[in-house]
C-alpha positions in Angstrom: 33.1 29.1 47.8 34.6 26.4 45.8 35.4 24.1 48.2 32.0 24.4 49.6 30.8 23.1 46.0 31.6 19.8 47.2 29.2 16.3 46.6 28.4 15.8 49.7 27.0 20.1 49.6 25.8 18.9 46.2 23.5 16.4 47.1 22.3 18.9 49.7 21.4 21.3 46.8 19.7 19.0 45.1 16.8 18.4 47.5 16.4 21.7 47.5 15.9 21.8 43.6 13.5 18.4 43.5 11.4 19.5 46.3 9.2 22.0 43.1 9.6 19.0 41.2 7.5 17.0 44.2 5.0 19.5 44.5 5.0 19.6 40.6 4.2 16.2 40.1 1.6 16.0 42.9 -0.6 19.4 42.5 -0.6 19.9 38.8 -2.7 16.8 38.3 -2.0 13.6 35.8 -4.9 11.9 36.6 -4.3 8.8 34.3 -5.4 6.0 36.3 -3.1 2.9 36.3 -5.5 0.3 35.4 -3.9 -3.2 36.7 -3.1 -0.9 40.3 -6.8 0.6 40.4 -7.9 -3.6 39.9 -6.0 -4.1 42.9 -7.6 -1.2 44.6 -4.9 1.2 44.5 -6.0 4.8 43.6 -2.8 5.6 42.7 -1.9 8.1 39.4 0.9 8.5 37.0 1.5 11.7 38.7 1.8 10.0 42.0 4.3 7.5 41.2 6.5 10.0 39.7 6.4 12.0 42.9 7.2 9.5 44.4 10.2 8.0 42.7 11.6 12.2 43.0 10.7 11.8 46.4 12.3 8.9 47.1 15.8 9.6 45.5 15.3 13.3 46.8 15.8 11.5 50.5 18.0 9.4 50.2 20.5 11.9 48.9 20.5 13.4 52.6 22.0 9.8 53.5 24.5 9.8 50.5 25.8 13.5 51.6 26.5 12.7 55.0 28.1 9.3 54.2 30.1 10.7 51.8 31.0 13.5 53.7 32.0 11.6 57.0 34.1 9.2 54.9 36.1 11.6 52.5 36.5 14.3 55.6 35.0 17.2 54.0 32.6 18.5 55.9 32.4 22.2 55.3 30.1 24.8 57.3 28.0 25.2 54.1 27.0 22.1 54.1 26.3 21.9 57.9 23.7 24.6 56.7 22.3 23.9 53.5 21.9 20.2 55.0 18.9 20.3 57.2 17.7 23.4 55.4 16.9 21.2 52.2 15.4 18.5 54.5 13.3 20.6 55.8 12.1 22.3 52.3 12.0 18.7 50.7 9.8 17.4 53.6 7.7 20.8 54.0 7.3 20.8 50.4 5.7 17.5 50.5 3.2 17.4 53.2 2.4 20.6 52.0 1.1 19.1 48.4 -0.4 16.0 50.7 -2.5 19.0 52.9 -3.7 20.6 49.0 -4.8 16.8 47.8 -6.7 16.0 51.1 -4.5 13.7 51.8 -3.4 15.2 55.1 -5.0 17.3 57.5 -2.9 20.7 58.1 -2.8 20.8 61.6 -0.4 17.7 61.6 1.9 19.3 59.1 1.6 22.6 61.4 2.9 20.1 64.4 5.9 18.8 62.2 6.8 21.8 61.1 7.0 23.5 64.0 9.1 20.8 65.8 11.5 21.9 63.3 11.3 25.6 64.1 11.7 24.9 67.8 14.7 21.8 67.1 16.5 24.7 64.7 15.6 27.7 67.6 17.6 25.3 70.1 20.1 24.8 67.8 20.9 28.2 66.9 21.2 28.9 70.7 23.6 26.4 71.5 25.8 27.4 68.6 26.2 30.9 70.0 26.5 29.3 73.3 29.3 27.4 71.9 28.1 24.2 72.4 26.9 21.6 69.5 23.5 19.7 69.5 24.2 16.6 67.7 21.4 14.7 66.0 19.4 11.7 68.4 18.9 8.7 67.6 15.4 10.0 68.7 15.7 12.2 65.6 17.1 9.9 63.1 14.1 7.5 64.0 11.5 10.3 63.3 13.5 11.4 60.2 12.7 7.7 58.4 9.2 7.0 59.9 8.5 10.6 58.3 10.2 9.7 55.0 8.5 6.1 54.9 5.1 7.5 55.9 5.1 10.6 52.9 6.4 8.3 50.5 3.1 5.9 51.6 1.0 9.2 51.2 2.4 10.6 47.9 1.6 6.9 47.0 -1.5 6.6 48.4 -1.4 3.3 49.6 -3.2 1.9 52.0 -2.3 2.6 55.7 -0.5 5.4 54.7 -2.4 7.6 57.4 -1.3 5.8 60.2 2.1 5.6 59.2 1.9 9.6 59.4 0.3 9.0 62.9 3.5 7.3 63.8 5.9 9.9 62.3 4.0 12.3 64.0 4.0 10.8 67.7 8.4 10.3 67.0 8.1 13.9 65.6 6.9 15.7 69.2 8.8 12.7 71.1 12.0 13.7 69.5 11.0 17.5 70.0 10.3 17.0 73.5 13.9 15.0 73.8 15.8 18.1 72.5 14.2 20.4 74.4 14.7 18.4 77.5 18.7 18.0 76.9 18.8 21.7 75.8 16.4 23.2 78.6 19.1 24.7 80.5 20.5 26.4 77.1 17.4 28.5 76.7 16.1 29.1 80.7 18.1 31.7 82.0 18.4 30.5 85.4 20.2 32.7 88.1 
């Protein structure tokens, strides 16, 4: 276990400890309007930035693991779990505060989410299988639109919803990608 306790793991864990934090700082309302930011027509609270900054340095700890990781050679089978399992919980966490503000309508988070369920499904059966689905560029480009767009929501910036529009369109592109390369992983054909 100790050698699992690693930075790179870490870092991993600590999404998974900030994501409360996120949902914290959005739900349990401070309403303080920032004045010079509401002049410029920002309606944008205390409450919101500090989500946001947690937010922020909540994601890019996923790319500080996996540098760090790659570049000191210690990547361990913990962290090849607790990885995408705290990017997940981080992101879910999220859009599941922007869904309770009105800031997003469910269905799309029911859409990202269950990318996710169907990505890790395809996943799991190629481990078994033996064989390793490495992440797509597809994926990677989907993984920052999604960031960029629910930092622009937590924000509540303008254009914010169509950024989410574009997450969402990589989202069941990059599904649809995955499934395509692993089709023949999870048909039986005879």
């Amino acid at each position: 276990m100790s050698s699992s306790l690693n930075v790179p793991n870490l870092l991993s864990l600590s999404r998974i400890f900030l994501a409360p934090l996120v949902v914290f700082l959005l739900t349990v309302r401070i309403d303080l309007d920032i004045p010079y930011l509401v002049n410029l027509g920002l309606n944008i609270t205390y409450g919101d930035i500090f989500a946001g900054i947690v937010f922020i340095i909540a994601a890019l700890t996923d790319t500080a693991d996996g540098y760090i990781a790659r570049k000191k050679g210690i990547v361990t089978n913990f962290g090849k779990f607790i990885d995408p399992l705290s990017d997940k919980v981080l992101v879910v966490a999220a859009l599941i505060s922007l869904v309770e503000l009105g800031r997003l309508p469910a269905w799309m988070v029911v859409v990202i989410v269950s990318r996710d369920f169907v990505v890790s499904g395809l996943r799991m059966v190629a481990a078994v299988e033996g064989v390793v689905i490495a992440a797509s560029w597809a994926g990677k480009a989907k993984t920052v639109v999604q960031i960029v767009a629910i930092s622009m929501m937590i924000f509540n910036v303008p254009f914010a919803f169509p950024a989410m529009w574009l997450a969402l369109v990589l989202t069941v592109w990059s599904g649809a990608v995955y499934l395509a390369n692993g089709w023949e992983l999870i048909v039986d054909i005879d």
